[in-house]
N, C-alpha and C positions, 0 to 999 in steps of 0.2 A: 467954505466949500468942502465936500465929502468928495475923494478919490477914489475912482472906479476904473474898474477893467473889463473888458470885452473878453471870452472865452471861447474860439470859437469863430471864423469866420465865412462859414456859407452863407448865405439868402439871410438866414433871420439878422446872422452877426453884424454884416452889414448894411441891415435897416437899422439896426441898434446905435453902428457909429453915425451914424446918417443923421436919426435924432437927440444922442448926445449933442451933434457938433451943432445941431441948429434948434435948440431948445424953444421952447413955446414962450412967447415975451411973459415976464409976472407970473411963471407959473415955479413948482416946486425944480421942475428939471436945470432952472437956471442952477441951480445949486449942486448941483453933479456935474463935478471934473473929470475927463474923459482922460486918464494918465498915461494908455495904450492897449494894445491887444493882444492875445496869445494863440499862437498855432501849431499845431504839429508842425505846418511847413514852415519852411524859408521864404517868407514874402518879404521882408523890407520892412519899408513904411508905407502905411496907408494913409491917404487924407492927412499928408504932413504929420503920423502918429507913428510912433514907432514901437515895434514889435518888442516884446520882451519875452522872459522865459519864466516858466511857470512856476519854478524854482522863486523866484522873485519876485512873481508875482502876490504869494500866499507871505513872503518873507516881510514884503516893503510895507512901513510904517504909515506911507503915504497914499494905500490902495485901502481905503475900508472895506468897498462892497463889488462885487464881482457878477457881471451877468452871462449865465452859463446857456452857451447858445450850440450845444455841439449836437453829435448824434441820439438818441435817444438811450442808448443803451450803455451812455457813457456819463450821463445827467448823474446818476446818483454817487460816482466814485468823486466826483470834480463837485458835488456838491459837499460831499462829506469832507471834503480837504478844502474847502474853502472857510469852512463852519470851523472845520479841528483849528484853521490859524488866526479863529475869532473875527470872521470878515461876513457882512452881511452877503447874504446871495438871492439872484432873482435867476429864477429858470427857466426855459419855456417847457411847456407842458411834453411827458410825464413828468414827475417831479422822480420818479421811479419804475421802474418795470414787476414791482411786487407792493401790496400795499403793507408788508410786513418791516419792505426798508425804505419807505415811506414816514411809516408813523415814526421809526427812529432818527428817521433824519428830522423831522419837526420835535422830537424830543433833544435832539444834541443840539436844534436852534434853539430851544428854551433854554435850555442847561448854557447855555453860552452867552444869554439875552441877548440874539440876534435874531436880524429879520428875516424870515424865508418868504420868498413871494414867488410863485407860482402863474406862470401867465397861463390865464384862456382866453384868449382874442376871441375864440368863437362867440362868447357871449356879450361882445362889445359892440357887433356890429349891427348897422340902423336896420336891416334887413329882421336879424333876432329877435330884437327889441319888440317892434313893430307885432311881431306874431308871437312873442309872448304875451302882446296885449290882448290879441286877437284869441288866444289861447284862455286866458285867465276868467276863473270863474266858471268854465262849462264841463260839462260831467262828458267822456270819453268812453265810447263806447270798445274802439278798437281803431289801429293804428299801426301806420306804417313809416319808416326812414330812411331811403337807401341811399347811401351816397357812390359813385363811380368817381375813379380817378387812375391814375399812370401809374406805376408799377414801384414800387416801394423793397429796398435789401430788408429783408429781413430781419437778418442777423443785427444790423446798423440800426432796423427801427421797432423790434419786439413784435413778439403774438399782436395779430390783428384787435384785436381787443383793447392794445395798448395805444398800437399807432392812428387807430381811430378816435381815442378817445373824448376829442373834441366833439364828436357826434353821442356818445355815450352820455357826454356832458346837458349837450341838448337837450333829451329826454328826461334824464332826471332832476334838470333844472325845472322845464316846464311841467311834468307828471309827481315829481315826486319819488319815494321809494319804492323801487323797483323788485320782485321778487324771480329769479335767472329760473326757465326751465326747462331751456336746451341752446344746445347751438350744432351747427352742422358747419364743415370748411369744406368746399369744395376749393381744389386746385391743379394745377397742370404749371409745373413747376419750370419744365422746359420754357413757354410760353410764359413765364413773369407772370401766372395769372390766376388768385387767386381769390374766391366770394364766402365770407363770413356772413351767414342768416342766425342770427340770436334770440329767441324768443323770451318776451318777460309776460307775467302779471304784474298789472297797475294797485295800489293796494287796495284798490274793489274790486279786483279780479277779472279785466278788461283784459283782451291779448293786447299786443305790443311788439311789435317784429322792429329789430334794426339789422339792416341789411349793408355791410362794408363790403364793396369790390373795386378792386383796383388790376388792372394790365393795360399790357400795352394798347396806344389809340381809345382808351375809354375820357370822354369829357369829366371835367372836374365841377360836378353840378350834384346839389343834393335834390330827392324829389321826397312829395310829406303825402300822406295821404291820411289824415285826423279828420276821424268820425264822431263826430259827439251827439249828445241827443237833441240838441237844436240842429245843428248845421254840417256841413262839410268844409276843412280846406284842405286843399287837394294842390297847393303852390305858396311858396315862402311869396310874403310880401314883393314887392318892388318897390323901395323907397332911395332915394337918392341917400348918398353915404355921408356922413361925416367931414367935415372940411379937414379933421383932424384924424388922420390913422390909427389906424387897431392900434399898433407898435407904440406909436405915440402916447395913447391912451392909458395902454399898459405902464409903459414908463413912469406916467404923470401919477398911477397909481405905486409905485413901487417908490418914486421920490419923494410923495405926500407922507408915507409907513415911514422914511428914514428919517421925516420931516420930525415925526412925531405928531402929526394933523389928524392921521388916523390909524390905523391896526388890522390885523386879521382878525376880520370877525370870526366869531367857530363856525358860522353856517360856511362860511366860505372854506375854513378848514375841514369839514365837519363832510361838505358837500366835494371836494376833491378825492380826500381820503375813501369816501363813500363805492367813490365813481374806481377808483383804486380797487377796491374791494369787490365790483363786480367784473371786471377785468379779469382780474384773477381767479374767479369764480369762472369764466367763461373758460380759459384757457385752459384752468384742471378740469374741468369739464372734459371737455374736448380731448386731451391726452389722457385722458384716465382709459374715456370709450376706444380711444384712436392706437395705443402702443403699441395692443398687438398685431396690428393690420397694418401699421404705416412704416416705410421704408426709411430709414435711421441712415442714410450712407452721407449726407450730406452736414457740413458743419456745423450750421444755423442748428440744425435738429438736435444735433448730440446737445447742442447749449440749453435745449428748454429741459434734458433730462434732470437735471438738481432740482429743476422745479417742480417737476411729475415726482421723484420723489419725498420732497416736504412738503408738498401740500395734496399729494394724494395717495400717498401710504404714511407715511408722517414719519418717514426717512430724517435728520439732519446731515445736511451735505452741505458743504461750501460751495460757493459759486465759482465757477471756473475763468478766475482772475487770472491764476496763474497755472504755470507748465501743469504744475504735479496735479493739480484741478484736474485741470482737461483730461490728463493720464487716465485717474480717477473715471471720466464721465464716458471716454473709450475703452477702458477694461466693461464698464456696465452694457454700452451699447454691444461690444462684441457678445457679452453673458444672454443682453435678450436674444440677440440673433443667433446665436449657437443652440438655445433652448426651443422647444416648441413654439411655432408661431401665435398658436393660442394658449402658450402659459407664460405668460412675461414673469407672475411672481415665482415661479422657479428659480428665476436669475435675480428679484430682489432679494431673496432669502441669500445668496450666494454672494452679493453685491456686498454686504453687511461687513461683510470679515474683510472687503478693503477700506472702509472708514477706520 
């Protein structure tokens, strides 16, 4: 038996202990010990499981591999400290909010020989499947993805880019390499409500629009609209689902990897990492054109500035983990705002001598 820990317990965390504790007969998951869970708060015991502290968690001899179920923006510090205490990790998607501390956290799981496993459910379900079938094989003329959904903290789930990425996944699972050649955000911030329009080329130079919005009262429903040069679909399949859960699924593959049954493939490294990278691409896009026109007064905001500047003036900055950070990323925000509102590198030339 391998001892595990839950990290994390919103919605996904407790689908997590849900299928630990009722594992699929004869399958890899019998063999994952569910030892307990950890939370920022004070719960107790759950499901007769009891709470431990995270201190203990990375300590205990008896915990190998740990599933990191928390906010998105907090996946890569709790990945990287599970990996430092030599413990397999399984996360749910992003693995990262940059695909620069991405690739090094799949370098400190090699350097460690341990597992990193990465969920995307999206690509698990019979629905997906179904229409990548229906997808496969036909030349694309031009095409569309929007998804609508409820309103999303920012701060807690990354640039839209990131907390969509399931849908990012989509596309370049089914098209392939993708080439970014704009994005627009519209938003009304008061209102919770804000619409990501992305454009790509396909690599024969097809457009390609993914469209993320989410506020309040919008249905959680994607629409497709793939034009190829046969045919049209213009609606995801309707296929009845799987007897056995996304979560499930995921699991059965994260315990088969600990199994030693099977591995990450690189497409599958290769294709996350990928999807990582246009992300990122989108969001310095987007802040590069956006700095000097968009209003900085808000938290979330000041947090994307490390990354406006390393990946678009190619500033090194630390990420603002801690106090002095943030100090840091508020000295910069007051510098653009005190300079002309169309000359933001005024204030990164100025910015330079507090690093």
């Amino acid at each position: 038996m391998l001892g595990l820990v839950v990290v994390g317990i919103g919605i996904a965390g407790r689908v997590r202990i849900r299928d630990l504790l009722n594992p699929l007969p004869n399958s890899s998951v019998e063999k994952l010990k569910l030892m307990g869970f950890v939370s920022r708060r004070t719960l107790g015991n759950i499901e007769q499981l009891k709470q431990i502290t995270l201190e203990d968690a990375l300590q205990s001899e008896e915990i190998q591999a740990a599933i990191i179920s928390l906010e998105n923006q907090l996946h890569e510090e709790y990945v990287r400290k599970f990996l430092d205490a030599g413990k397999h990790v399984c996360v749910e998607y992003p693995l990262a909010l940059s695909v620069a501390a991405a690739r090094e956290l799949w370098d400190l799981a090699d350097s460690k020989g341990k597992i990193l496993h990465v969920e995307h459910i999206e690509l698990l379900s019979a629905g997906y499947k179904q229409l990548k079938q229906q997808v496969n094989g036909k030349e694309l003329m031009e095409g569309t993805l929007h998804f609508t959904g409820g309103p999303l903290d920012r701060q807690r789930t990354g640039f839209p880019s990131f907390s969509g990425l399931a849908r990012l996944s989509w596309l370049v699972d089914l098209f392939g390499e993708l080439t970014f050649k704009s994005a627009t955000l519209e938003e009304q911030q008061e209102q919770q409500y804000w619409k990501l329009t992305t454009h790509f080329h396909t690599k024969n130079s097809r457009p390609l629009i993914w469209i993320e919005e989410r506020g309040p009262g919008l249905a959680r429903k994607k629409c497709i609209n793939f034009q190829f040069k046969s045919d049209t679909l213009d609606h995801i399949p309707e296929v009845p689902n799987s007897p056995i859960g996304l979560f499930m699924q995921d699991l059965s593959l994260f315990a088969q990897k600990l199994a030693g049954q099977t591995l990450t493939e690189p497409s599958e490294k290769n294709r996350i990492l990928y999807c990582l990278g246009l992300a990122d691409e989108i969001r310095a896009f987007y802040m590069e054109n956006n700095v000097a026109k968009t209003s900085l007064h808000h938290d979330y905001d000041i947090l994307w500035l490390p990354s406006l500047l390393k990946h678009c003036y190619h500033i090194p900055f630390p990420m603002p983990n801690e106090k002095e950070n943030m100090h840091l990323c508020s000295n910069f925000h007051n510098l653009v705002m005190s300079q002309s509102a169309l000359q933001p590198n005024v204030a990164l030339l100025e910015v330079q001598s507090l690093l």
